[in-house]
N, C-alpha and C positions, 0 to 999 in steps of 0.2 A: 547364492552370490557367485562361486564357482563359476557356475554352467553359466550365469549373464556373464562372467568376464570372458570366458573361454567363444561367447558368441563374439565377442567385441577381439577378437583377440590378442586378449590382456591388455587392451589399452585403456587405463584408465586415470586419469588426474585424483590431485586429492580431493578435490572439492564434488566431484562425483562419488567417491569414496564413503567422503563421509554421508550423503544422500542416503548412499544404501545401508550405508549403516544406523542411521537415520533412530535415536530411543534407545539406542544400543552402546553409547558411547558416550560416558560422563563427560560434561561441558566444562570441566576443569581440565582432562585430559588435552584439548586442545589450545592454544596460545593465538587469538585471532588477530587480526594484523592490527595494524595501528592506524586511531581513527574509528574505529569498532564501539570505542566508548564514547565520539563525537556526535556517531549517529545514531547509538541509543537515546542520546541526548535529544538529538533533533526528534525522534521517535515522540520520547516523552513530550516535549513540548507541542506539537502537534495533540495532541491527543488531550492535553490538559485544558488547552486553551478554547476546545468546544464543551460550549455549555452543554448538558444532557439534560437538565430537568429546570422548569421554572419557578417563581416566587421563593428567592430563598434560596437555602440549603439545609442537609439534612432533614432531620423531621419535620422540617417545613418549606421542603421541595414538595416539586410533582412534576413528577414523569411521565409524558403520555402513553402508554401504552401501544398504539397503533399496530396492532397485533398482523392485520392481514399486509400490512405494507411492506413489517420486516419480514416477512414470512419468505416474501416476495423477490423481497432484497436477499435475502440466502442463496432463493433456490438459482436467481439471475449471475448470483457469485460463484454458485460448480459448474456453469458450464463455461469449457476450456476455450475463451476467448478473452481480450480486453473487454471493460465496460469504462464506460463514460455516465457517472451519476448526475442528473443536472435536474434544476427548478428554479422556481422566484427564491431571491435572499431571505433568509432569517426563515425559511420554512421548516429546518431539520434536517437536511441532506446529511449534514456533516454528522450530526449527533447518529444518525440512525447508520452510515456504515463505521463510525467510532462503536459504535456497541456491539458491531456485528463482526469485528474484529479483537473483540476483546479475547483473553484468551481460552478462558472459559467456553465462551460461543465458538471457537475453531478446532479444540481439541487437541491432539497430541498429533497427527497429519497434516495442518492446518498451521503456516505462519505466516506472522505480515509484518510489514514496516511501515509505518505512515511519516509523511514529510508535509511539513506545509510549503506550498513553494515561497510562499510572499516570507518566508522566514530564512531564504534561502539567498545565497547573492547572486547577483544577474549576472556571469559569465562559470564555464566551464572553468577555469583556469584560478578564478576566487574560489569555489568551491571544492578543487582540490587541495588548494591550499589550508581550506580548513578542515578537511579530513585526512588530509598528507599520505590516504591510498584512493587509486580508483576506484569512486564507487563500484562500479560490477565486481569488482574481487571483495568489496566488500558484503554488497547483496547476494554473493556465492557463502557467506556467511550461515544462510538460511538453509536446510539441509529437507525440512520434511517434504512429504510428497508433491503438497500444493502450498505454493510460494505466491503472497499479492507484496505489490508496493502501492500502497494508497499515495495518492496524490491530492491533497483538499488544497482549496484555492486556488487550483488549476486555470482557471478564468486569468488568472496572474500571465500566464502563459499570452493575452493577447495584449497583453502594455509593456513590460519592460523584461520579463521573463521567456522568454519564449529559447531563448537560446538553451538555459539550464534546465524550462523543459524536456526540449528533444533530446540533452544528454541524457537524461533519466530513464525517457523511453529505450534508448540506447542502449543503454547499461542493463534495465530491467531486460530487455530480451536476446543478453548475451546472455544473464545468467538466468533464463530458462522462467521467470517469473512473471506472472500475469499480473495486468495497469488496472486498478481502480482511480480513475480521476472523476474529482467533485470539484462541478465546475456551478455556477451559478449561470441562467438562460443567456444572459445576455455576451458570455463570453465561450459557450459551447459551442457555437460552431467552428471558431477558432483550435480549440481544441480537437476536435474532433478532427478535421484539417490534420493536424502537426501529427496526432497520433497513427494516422496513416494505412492505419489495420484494419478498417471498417469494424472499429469499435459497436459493439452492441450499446443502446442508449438505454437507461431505466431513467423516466421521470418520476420526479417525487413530487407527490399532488400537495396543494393546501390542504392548512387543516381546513375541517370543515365541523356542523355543530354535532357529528356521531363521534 
């Protein structure tokens, strides 16, 4: 850590700080701004309200497996670009990078945030009001190596959304974090558009009878 500041020389913020210290610093020790707990909030919800498995619950779900899909979807998620996950509705898009972001699946290098946008309000200025810090100080929050902020329902992005969209992108690449957006076919190229990065695309195929 020395010899990287002394390359920087010494210039460093906290929120790079804490990066590098990154597994090495209990998460009590720090006090993160406020708002922190609004968007764990939004985090969770996001995340609950995709279904993952059919008929049921518990022991009388089923999950489909589709083992070479996510495989797929992993390996599309380490390389250091934006992606853009898009298919026909109700295929699993959302379920399969919800799983692949769980914590378990990313490890202790590995963190994310997911937001739904359609859960979100259509101007910059609502939106900080309900987090009362700017998001990128607060997506500086994230410290490990590799940083995603999922975006599902991004499709939201070409009807009344589009403005808190671009903030997001905004914010995600002040503070150094790479965009998963789950967008549904018919409002991906929209997307794709706003995000501006020439996003890599993974489609998600139908099921089919294997």
């Amino acid at each position: 850590l020395s010899a990287e500041l002394a390359r920087s020389a010494g210039v460093v913020d906290a929120a790079s700080l804490r990066r590098q210290l990154h597994g090495h610093i209990h998460p009590d020790a720090h006090v993160p701004p406020a708002g922190w707990k609004q968007l764990l909030g939004l985090d969770e919800q996001a995340r609950v309200v995709v279904a993952r498995s059919l008929n049921g619950t518990g022991s009388t779900s089923l999950t489909l497996p589709r083992r070479a899909i996510r495989e797929e979807l992993a390996t599309a998620m380490t390389v250091d670009s934006d992606l853009i996950v898009t298919g026909d509705s109700g295929i699993g898009k959302s379920a399969l990078v919800m799983d692949a972001i769980e914590p378990g699946e990313l490890g202790v290098n590995r963190q994310a945030i997911a937001l739904n946008l359609r859960h979100l309000p259509t101007s910059q200025l609502e939106l900080l009001a309900l987090l009362s810090t700017p998001i990128e100080e607060l997506f500086s929050e994230l410290t490990a190596p590799d940083r995603f902020l999922v975006i599902d329902s991004a499709e939201a992005a070409a009807e009344d959304h589009g403005v808190v969209f671009s903030y997001l992108l905004r914010s995600a690449r002040g503070a150094g974090i790479k965009v998963i957006a789950v967008a549904a076919t018919e409002g991906a190229g929209t997307v794709t558009q706003l995000m501006a990065s020439r996003p890599r695309e993974f489609v998600v195929p139908g099921l089919d009878d294997d």
